[in-house]
C-alpha positions as CSV (number, residue, x, y, z in Angstrom):
1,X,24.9,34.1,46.1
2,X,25.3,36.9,48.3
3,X,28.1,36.3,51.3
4,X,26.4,36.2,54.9
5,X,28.3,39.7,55.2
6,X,26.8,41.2,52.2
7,X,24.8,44.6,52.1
8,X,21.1,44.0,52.9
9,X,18.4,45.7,50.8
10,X,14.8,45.9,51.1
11,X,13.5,46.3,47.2
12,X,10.1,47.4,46.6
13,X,8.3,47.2,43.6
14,X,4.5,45.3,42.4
15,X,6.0,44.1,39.3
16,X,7.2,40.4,40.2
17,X,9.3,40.5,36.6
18,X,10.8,43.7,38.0
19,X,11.6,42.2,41.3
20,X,13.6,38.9,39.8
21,X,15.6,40.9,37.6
22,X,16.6,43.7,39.9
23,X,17.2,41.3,42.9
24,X,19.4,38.5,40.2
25,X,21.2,41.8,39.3
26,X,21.8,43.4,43.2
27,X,22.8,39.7,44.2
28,X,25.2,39.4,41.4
29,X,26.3,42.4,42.8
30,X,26.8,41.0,45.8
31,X,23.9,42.3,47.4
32,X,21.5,40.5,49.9
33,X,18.1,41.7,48.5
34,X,14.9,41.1,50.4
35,X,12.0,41.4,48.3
36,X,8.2,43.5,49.0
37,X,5.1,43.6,46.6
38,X,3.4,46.4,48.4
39,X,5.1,49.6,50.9
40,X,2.6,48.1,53.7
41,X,4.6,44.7,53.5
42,X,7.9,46.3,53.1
43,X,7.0,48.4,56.5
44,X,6.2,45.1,58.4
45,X,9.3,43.4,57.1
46,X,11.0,46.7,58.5
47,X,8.6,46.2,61.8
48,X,10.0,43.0,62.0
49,X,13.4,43.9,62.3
50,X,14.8,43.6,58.7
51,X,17.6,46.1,58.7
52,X,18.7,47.1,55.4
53,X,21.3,49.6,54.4
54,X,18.9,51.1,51.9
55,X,15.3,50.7,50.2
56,X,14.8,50.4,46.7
57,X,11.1,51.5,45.4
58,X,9.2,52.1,42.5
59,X,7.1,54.8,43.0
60,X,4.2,53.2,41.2
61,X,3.1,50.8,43.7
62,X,-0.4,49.8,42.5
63,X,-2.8,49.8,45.4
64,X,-2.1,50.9,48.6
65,X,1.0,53.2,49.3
66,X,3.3,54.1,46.5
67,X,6.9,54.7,46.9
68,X,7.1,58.3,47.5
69,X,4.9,58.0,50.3
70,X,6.7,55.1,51.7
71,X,10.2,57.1,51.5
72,X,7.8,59.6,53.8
73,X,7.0,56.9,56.8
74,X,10.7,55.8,56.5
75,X,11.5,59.3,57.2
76,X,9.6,59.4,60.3
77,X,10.1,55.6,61.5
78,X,13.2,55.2,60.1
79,X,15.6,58.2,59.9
80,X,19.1,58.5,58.1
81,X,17.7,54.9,56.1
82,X,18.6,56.1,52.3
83,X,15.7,55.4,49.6
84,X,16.1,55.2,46.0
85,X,13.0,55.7,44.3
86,X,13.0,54.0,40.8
87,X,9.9,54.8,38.0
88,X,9.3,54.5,34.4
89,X,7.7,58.1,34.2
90,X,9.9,61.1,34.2
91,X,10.1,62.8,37.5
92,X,12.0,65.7,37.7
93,X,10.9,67.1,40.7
94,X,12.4,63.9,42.7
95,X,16.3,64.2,43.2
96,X,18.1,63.4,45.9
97,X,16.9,65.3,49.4
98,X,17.4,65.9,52.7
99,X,15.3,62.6,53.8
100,X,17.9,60.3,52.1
101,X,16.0,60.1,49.1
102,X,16.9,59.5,45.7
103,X,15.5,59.0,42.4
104,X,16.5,56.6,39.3
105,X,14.6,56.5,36.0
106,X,13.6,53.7,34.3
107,X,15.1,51.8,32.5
108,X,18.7,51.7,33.9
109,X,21.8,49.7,34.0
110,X,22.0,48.0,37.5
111,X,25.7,49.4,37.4
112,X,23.6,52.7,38.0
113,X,21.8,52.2,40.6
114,X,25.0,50.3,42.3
115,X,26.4,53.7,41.5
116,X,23.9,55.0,44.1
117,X,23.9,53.0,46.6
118,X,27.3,53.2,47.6
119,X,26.8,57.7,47.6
């Protein structure tokens, strides 16, 4: 269990399976990981005043928004907040950018994408 001090994340992703492994793995960690099905609820989490150091999202979101357009709204709404996209299917054109924004394939260690967090 995460201290009341620890990091805050926002992770995104539609698979629920995903979600519980990635957020037992963060917390273990020693991450406080808030979880989001869809971009549109992780947006009114963020609306809400959730206030993570960093988003996690797959970029295959199912319907509505996927990740790459929600790293775009965070952008705009939410500027300097780093995004780590995550996805099964190569990407090559995704690498880190000037909107905070990097990118993870699937499958990974979580020691990985600790590794990028703290960059």
């Amino acid at each position: 269990m995460p201290s009341p001090s620890a990091p805050c994340l926002l992770l995104v992703d539609d698979d629920p399976l995903v979600r519980m492994v990635l957020t037992m793995g963060l917390q273990d960690k020693g991450y406080d990981v808030t979880e989001a099905a869809t971009g549109e609820a992780a947006m009114v989490l963020l609306e809400r005043g959730l206030q993570p150091m960093a988003v996690v999202s797959d970029i295959d979101l199912g319907q509505g928004c996927n990740g790459i357009e929600l790293a775009e709204r965070l952008a705009d709404t939410h500027p300097g907040l780093r995004v780590v996209l995550i996805s099964g299917r190569l990407r090559p054109e995704l690498k880190a950018d000037r909107n905070h924004r990097a990118f993870l394939p699937k499958p990974f260690m979580i020691e990985a994408l600790v590794r990028l967090l703290q960059h």
